[in-house]
C-alpha positions as CSV (number, residue, x, y, z in Angstrom):
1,X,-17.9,161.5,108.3
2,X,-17.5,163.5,105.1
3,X,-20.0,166.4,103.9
4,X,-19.7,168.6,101.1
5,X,-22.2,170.8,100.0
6,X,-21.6,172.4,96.5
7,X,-24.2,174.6,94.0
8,X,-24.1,173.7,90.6
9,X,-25.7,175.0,87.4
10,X,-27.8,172.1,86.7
11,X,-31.3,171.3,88.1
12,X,-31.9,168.9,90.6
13,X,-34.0,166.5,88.6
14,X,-31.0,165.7,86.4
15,X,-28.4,166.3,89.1
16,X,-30.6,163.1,90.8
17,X,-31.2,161.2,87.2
18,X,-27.1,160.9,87.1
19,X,-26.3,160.0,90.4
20,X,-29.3,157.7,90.2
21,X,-27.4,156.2,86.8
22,X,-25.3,154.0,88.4
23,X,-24.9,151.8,85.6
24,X,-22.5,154.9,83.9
25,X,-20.2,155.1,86.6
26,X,-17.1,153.3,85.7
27,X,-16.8,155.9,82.6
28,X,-16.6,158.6,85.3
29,X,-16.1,158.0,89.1
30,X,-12.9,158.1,90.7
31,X,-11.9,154.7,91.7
32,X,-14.7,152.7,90.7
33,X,-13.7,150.0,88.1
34,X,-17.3,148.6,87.5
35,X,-20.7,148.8,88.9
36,X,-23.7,146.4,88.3
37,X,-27.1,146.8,88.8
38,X,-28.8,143.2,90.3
39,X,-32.0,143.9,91.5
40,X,-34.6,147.1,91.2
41,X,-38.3,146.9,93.2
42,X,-40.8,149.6,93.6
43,X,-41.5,150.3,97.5
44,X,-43.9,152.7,97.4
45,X,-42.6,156.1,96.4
46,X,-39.3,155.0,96.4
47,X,-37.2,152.5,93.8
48,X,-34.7,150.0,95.4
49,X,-32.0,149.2,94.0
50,X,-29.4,146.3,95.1
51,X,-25.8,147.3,92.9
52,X,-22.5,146.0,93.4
53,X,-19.4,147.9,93.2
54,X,-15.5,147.1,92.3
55,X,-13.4,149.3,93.2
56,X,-9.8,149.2,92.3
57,X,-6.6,151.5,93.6
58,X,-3.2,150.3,92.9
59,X,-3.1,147.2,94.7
60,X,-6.1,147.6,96.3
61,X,-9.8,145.8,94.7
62,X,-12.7,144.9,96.1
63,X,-16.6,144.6,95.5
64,X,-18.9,145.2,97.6
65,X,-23.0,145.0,97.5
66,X,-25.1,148.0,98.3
67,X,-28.6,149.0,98.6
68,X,-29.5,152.3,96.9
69,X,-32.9,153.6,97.7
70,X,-34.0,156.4,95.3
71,X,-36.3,158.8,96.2
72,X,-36.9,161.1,93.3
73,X,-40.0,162.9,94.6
74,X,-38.2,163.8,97.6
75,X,-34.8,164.3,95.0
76,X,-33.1,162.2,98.0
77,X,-30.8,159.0,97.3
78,X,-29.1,156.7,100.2
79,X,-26.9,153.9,100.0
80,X,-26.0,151.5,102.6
81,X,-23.7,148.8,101.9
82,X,-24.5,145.2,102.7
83,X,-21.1,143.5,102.4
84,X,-17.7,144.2,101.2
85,X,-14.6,145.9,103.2
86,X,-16.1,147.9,105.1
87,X,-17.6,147.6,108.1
88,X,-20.1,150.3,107.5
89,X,-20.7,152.7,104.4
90,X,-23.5,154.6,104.6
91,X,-24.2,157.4,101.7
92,X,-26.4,160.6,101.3
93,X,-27.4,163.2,98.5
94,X,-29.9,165.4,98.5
95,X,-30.7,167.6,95.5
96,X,-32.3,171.5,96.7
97,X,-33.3,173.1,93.8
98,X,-31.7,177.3,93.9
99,X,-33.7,179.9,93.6
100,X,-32.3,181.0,90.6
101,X,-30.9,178.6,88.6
102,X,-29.0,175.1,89.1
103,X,-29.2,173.3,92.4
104,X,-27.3,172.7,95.4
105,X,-26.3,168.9,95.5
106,X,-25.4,167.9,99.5
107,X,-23.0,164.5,100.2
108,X,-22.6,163.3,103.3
109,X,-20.8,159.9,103.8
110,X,-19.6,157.6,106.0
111,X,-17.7,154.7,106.4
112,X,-15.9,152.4,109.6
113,X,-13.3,150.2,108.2
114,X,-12.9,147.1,110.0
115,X,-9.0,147.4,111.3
116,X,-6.6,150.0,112.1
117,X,-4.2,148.6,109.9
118,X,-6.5,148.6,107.0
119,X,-7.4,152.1,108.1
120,X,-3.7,153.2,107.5
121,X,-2.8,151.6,104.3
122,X,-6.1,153.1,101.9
123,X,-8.3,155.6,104.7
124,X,-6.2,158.1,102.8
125,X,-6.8,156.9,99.6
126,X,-10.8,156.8,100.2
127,X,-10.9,160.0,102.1
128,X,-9.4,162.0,98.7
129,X,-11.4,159.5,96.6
130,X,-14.5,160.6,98.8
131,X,-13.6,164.2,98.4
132,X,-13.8,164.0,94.3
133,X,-16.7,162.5,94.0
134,X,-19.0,165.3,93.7
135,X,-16.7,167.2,91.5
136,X,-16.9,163.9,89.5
137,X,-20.7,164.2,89.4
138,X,-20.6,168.2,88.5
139,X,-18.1,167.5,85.9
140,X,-20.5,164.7,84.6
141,X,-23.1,166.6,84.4
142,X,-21.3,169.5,82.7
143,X,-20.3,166.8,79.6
144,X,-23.4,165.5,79.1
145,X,-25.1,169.1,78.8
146,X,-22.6,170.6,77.4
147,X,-22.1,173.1,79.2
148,X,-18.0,174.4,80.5
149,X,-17.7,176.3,83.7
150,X,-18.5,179.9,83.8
151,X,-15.7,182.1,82.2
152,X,-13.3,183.7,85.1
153,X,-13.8,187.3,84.9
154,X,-10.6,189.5,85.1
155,X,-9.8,192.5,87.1
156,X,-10.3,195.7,84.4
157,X,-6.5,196.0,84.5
158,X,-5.7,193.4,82.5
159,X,-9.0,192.7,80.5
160,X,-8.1,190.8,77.5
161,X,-9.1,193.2,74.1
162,X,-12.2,191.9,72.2
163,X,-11.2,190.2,69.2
């Protein structure tokens, strides 16, 4: 199981709109080589989505199918695979607007490969892959709004001069 929880200066509504673009995410997720959307029904409050995935590392590629549900009023998305190399990949994120400004974006993920051999050859190489992802997203996000990180303030001592 992975979880990160991370605050970020953009609001939850387009925090969810660009995770819930999944057709963009070759251009900017780690690992993933293409993604394509097959199916999209309305179920009530909620838009289902079927999408499948390649994901390429070195020698490793594989697709793999995946049910998205996408619950904007709720600013909630889950993704279960249906197929693929995993035995079980099962995705959260949840958008909490803050009080101030931005949002905090939660992702919690988890995954069973099907061997121990498999395990020890790319469980590494999805647990860092894992790990970037909602960096990815932030640094998405950042791009397409233009806006760059907030400055690092200095200690007084070595304040640069104004120009």
């Amino acid at each position: 199981m992975f979880r990160e929880k991370r605050r970020v200066r953009h609001g939850a509504d387009d925090m969810f709109g660009l995770v819930a673009d999944m057709e963009r995410y070759p251009e900017f997720l780690p690992l993933c080589e293409r993604n394509v959307v097959h199916s999209r029904l309305r179920r009530g409050d909620a838009e289902v989505v079927v999408a499948e995935m390649t994901v390429a590392y070195k020698f490793f590629r594989e697709s793999f199918r995946s049910r998205v549900t996408l619950e904007k009023a709720k600013r909630r998305i889950l993704i279960d695979a249906q197929d693929g190399p995993l035995r079980e990949l099962r995705i959260c994120w949840a958008f909490k607007p803050a009080e101030t400004a931005g949002c905090e974006v939660e992702f919690r993920l988890s995954y069973e490969l099907p061997s121990r051999v498999l395990a020890g050859l790319v469980g590494s190489v999805l647990d860092t892959a894992f790990s970037r992802f909602v960096e990815a997203f932030e640094r998405r996000a950042n791009a397409l709004h233009a806006r760059a990180p907030a400055p690092i303030a200095l200690p007084e001592a070595i304040q640069l001069p104004s120009a």
